[in-house]
RODO-2510 file (C-alpha; in nm, 4 decimals, decimal comma):
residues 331
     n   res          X          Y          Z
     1     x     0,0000     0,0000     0,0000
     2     x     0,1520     0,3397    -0,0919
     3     x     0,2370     0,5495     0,2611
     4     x     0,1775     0,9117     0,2830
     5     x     0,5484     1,0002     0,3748
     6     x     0,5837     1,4338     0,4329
     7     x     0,9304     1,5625     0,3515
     8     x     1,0967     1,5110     0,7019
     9     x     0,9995     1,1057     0,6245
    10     x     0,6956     1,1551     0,8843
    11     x     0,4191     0,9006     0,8320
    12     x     0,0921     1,0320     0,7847
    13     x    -0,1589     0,8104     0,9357
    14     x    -0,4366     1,0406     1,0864
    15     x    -0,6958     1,2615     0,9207
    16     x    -0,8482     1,5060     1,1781
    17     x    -1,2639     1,5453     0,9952
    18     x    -1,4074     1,8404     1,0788
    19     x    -1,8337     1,7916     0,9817
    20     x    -1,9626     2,1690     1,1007
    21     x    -1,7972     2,4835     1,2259
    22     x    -2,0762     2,5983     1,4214
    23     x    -2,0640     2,5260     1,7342
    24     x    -2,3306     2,5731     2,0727
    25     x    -2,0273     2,6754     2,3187
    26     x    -1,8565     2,9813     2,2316
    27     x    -1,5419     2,9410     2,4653
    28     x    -1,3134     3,2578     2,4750
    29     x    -1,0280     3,0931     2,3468
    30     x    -1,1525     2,9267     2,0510
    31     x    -1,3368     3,1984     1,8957
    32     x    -1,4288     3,6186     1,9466
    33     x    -1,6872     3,6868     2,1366
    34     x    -1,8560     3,8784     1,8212
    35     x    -1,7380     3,5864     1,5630
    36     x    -2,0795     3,4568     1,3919
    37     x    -2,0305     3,1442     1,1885
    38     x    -2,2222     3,2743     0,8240
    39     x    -2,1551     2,9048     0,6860
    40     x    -2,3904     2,7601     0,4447
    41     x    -2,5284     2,4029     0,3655
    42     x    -2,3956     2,3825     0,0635
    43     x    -2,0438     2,5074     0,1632
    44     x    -1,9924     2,2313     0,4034
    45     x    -1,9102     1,8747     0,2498
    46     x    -2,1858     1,5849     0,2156
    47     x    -2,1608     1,2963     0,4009
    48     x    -2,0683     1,1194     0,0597
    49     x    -1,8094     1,3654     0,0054
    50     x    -1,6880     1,3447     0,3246
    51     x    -1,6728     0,9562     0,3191
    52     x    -1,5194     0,9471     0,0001
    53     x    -1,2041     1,1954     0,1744
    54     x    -1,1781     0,9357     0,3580
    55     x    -1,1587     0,6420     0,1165
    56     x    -0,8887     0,8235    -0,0720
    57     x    -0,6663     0,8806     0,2330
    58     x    -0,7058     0,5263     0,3707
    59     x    -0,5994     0,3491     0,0156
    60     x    -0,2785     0,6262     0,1009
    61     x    -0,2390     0,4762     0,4370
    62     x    -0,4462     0,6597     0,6771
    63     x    -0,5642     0,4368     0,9794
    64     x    -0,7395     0,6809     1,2140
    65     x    -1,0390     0,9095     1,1445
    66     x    -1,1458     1,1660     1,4165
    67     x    -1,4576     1,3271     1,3600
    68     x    -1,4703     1,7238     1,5075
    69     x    -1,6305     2,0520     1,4971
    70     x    -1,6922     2,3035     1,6120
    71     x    -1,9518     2,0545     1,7760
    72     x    -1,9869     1,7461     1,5440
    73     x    -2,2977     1,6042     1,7340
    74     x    -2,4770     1,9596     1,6230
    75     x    -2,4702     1,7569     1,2372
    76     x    -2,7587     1,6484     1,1699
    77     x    -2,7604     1,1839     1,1285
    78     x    -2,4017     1,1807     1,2758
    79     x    -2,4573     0,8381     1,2843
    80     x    -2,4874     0,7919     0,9183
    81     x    -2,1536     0,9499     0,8799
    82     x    -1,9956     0,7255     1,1690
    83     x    -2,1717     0,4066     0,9490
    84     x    -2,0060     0,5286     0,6274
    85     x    -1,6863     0,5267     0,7398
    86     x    -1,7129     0,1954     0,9206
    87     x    -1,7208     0,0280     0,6041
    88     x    -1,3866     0,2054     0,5028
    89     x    -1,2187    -0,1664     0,5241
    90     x    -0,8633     0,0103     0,6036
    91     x    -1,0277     0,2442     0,8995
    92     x    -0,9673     0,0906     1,2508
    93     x    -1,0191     0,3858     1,4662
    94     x    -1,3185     0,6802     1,4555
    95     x    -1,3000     0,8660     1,7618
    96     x    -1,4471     1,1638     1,8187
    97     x    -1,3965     1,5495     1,9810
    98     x    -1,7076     1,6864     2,1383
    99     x    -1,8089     1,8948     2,4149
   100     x    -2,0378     1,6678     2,5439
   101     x    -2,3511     1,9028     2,6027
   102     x    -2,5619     1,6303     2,2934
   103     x    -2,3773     1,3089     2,3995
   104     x    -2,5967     1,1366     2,6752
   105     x    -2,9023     1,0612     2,4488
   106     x    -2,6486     0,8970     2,1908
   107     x    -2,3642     0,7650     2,3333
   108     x    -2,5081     0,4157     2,2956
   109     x    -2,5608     0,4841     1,8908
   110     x    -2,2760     0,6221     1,8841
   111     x    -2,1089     0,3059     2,0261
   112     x    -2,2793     0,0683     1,8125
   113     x    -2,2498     0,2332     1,4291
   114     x    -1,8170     0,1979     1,5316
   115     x    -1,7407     0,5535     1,7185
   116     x    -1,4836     0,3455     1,9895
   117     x    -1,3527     0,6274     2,2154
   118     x    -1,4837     1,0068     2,2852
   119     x    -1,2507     1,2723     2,3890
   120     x    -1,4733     1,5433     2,5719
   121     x    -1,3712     1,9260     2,6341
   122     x    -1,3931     2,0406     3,0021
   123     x    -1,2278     2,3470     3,1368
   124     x    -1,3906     2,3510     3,4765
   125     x    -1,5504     2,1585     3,7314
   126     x    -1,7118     2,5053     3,8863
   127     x    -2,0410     2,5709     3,7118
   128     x    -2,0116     2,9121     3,7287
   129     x    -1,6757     2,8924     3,5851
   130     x    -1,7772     2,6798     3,3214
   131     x    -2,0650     2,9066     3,1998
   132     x    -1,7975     3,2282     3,1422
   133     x    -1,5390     3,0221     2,9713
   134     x    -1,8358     2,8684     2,7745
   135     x    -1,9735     3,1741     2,6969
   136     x    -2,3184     2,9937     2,8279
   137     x    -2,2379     2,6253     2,8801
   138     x    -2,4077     2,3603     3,0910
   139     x    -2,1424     2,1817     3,3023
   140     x    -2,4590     1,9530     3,4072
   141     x    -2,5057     1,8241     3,0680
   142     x    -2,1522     1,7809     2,9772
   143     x    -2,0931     1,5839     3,3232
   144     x    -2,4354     1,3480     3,2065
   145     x    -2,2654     1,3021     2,8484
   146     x    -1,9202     1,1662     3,0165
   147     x    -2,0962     0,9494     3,2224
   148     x    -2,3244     0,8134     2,9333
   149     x    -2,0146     0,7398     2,7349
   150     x    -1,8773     0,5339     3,0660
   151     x    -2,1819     0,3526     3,0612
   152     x    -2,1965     0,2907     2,6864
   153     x    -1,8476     0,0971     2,7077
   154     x    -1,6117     0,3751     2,5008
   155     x    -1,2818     0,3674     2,5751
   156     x    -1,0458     0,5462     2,6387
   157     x    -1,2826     0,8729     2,7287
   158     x    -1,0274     1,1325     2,7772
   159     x    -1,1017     1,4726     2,9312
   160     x    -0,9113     1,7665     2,7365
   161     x    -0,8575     2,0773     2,9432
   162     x    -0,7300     2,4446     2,8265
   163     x    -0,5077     2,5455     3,1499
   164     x    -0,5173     2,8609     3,1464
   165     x    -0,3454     3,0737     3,4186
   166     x    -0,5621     3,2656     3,6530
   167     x    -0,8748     3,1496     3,4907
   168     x    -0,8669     2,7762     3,5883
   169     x    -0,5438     2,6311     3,6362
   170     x    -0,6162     2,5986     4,0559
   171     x    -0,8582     2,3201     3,9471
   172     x    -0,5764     2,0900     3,7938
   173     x    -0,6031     1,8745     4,0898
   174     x    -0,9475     1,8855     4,1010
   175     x    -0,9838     1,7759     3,7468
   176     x    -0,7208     1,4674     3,8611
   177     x    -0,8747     1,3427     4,1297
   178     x    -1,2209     1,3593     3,8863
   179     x    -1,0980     1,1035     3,6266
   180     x    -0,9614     0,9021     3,8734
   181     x    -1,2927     0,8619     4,0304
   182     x    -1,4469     0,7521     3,6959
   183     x    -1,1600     0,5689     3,5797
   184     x    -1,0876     0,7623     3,2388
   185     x    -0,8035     0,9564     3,1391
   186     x    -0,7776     1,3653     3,1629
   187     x    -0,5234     1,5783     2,9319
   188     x    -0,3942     1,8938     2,9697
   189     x    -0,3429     2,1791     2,6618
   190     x    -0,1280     2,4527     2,6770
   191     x    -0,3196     2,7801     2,5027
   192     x    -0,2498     2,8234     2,1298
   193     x    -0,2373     3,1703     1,9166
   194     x    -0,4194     3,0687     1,6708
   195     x    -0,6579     3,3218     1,5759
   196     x    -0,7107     3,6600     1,7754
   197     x    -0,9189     3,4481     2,0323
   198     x    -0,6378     3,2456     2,0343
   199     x    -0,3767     3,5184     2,0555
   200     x    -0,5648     3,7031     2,2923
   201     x    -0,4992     3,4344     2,5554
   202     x    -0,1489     3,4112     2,5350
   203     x    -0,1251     3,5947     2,8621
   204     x    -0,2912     3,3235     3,0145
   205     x    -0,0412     3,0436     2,9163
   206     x     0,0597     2,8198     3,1463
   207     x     0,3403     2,5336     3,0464
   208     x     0,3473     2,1763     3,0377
   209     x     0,6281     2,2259     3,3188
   210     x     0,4298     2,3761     3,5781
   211     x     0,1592     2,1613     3,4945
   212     x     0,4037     1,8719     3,5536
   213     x     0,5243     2,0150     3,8771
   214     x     0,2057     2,0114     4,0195
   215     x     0,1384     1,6544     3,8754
   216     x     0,4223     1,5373     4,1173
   217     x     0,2837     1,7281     4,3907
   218     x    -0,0294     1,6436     4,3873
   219     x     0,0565     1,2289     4,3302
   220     x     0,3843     1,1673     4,4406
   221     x     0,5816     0,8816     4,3022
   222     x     0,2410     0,7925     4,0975
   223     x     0,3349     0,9285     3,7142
   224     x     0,4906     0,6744     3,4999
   225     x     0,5821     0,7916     3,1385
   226     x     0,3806     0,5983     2,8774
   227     x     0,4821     0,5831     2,5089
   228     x     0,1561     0,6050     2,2691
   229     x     0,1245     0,3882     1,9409
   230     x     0,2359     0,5822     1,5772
   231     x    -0,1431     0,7199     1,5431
   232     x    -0,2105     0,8913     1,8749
   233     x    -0,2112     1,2200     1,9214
   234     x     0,0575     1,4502     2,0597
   235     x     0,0013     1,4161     2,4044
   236     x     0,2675     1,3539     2,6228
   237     x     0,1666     1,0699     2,8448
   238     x     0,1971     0,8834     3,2365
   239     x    -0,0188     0,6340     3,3651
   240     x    -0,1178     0,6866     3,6930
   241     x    -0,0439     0,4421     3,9920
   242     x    -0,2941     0,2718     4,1443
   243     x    -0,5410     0,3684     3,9370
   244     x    -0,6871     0,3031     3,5905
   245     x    -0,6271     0,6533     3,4631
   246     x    -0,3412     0,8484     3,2730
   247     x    -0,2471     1,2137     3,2311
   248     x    -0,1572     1,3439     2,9322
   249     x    -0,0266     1,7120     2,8549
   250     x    -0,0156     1,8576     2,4623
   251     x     0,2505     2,1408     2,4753
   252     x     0,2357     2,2827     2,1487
   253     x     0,4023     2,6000     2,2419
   254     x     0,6528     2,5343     2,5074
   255     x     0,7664     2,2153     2,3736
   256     x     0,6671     2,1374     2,0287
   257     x     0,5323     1,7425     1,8803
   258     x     0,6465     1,8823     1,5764
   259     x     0,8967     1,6435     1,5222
   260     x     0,6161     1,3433     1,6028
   261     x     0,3459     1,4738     1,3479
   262     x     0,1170     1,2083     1,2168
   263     x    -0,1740     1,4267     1,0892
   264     x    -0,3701     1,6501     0,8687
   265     x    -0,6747     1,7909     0,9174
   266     x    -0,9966     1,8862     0,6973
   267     x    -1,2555     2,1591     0,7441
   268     x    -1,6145     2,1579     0,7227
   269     x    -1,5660     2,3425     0,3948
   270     x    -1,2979     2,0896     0,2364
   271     x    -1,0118     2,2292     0,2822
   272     x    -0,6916     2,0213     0,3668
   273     x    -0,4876     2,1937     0,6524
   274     x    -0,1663     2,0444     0,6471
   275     x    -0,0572     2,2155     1,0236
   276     x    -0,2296     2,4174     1,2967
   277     x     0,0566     2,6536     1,2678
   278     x     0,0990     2,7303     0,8815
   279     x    -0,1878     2,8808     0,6382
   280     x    -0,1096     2,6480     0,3556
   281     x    -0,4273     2,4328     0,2417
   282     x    -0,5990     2,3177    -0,0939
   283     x    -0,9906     2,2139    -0,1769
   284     x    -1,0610     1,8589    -0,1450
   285     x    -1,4275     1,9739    -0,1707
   286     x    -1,3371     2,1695    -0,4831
   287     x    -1,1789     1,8513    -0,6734
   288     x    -1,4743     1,6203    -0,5573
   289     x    -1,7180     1,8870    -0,7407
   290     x    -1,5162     1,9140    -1,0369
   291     x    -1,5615     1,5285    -1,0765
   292     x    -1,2018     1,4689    -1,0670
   293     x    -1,0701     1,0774    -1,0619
   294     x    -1,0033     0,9217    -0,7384
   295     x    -0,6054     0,8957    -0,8526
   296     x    -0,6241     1,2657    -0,9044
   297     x    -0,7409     1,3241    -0,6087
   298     x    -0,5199     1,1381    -0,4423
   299     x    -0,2331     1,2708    -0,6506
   300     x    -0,3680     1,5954    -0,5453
   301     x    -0,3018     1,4441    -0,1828
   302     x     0,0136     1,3624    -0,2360
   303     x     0,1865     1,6850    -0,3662
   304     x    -0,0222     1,8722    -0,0665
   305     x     0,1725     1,6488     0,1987
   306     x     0,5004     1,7085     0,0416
   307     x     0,4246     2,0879     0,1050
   308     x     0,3618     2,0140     0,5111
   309     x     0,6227     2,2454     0,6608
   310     x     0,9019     2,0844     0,9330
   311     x     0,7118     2,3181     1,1895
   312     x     0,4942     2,5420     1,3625
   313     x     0,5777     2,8965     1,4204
   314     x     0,3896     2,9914     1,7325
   315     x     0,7013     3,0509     1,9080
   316     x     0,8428     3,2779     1,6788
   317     x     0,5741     3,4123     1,4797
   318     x     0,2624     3,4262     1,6752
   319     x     0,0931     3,6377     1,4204
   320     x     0,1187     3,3711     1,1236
   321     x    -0,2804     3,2546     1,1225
   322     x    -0,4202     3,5860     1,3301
   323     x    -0,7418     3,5796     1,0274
   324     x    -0,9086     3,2406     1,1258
   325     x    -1,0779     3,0893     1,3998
   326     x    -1,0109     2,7953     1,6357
   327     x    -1,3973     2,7064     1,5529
   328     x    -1,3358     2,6977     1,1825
   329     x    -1,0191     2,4372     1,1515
   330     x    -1,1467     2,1831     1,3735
   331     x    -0,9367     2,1492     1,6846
***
């Protein structure tokens, strides 16, 4: 089977799917507080279009599928999508992103039409706090949703949280000793400046360092560095003694994956997005309209990921994708 190999000879294994960019949390560092998504239907891929993406990158070696947002469960017959690409024969794992507030009524559908594991966005366990980063959220309902995917067998569920300092990084431990309780796995994410939303928060960063630090404070002589298989994500992991749990922490900007990178990601709209980090992207939606062949698409494919830069610049040039939203890539 031919690989998808970018030009520092990294495997590309994992297409990030975003199916909307609307989304029914508006959290402060995702998107501006004025930022109205203006998207139409027929902007936004079919399902058929979407599924046949995903064709094309598995016969190029793709193995992983996440479906994301904005909110995916706001698309309407999710499930048909998650059914589509369980017949991909070359597809093994379709997890997806949400924020959990729609999961409870269909975590069990979810589970049965092949979505495996759910990775759930909470930045707070304080309601009140939860509502202002939300812009409006219901910490109730996202709570209900985790515990509907426990119930409905997914696994791993893994909590992501934004730390950001002096908004919510004093519930770290809280957010621990949460998972623990439930026996799923939490991971911490260092801001990014992508977008102004995004760039806006930079003040609030707070590294995977002090994060650690008060890891090892909080459960001494418990972390034990894991090593994840080729198609996981960037998270830096360590299992968690004596429980069933693990900690993970994604440091894009104080210690880069960049090195690691496995992925690509497509909008809502069809565009490939070859890094977080760089503006370069082409039309996969485009090509499918123009009734191009599947091997030009896929050659199409091909000369894209031999234009995926070595790096991200957030580090150095923090201005470098200031005109889009968090919302609108897909996480």
């Amino acid at each position: 089977m031919q690989k998808l190999i970018d030009p520092f000879n990294r495997n590309i294994t994992y297409l990030r799917v975003s199916v909307t960019d609307h989304c029914n949390y508006h959290c402060h560092y995702c998107r501006d507080e004025d930022h109205v998504i203006n998207t139409t239907r027929n902007e936004i891929m079919s399902y058929e279009e979407i599924a046949t993406v995903c064709r094309l990158f598995s016969e190029l070696g793709v193995t992983k599928v996440r479906l994301t947002g904005g909110e995916p469960l706001l698309r309407k017959d999710i499930l048909n999508l998650a059914t589509k690409l369980g017949q991909i024969p070359m597809i093994d794992d379709i997890p997806i992103s949400t924020n959990a507030h729609l999961l409870a009524p269909i975590a069990n559908q979810l589970k049965a039409v092949g979505i495996n594991r759910v990775n759930i966005s909470i930045d707070s366990l304080d309601k009140k706090r939860f509502k202002q980063i939300t812009r409006g959220g219901d910490l109730d309902k996202v709570i209900q949703g985790i515990d509907a995917a426990i119930a409905a067998g997914m696994t791993p569920i893994k909590l992501n949280m934004v730390v950001m300092r002096g908004i919510n990084d004093d519930e770290i431990e809280a957010m621990v000793d949460f998972v623990i309780a439930r026996n799923i796995d939490i991971r911490f994410i260092e801001t990014m400046p992508i977008g102004t939303a995004g760039i806006d928060a930079v003040g609030h960063h707070y590294s995977e360092s002090d994060i650690l630090k008060r890891m090892h404070t909080h459960l001494p002589n418990r972390l034990l560095a894991t090593h994840s298989k080729q198609t996981a994500g960037p998270a830096k992991n360590y299992s968690i003694k004596n429980s069933r749990s693990s900690v993970g922490i994604i440091s894009a900007v104080s210690n880069n994956f960049c090195s690691n990178c496995n992925r690509v990601r497509l909008t809502a709209k069809g565009r490939l997005i070859l890094c977080l980090g760089q503006e370069n992207s082409i039309s996969l939606r485009d090509a499918i309209r123009a009734n191009m062949s599947d091997n030009e698409i896929k050659s199409m494919i091909i000369s894209a990921i031999n234009n995926k830069p070595e790096r991200h610049e957030f580090n150095t040039n923090i201005n470098n994708i200031n005109n889009v939203q968090m919302v609108e890539i897909g996480g």
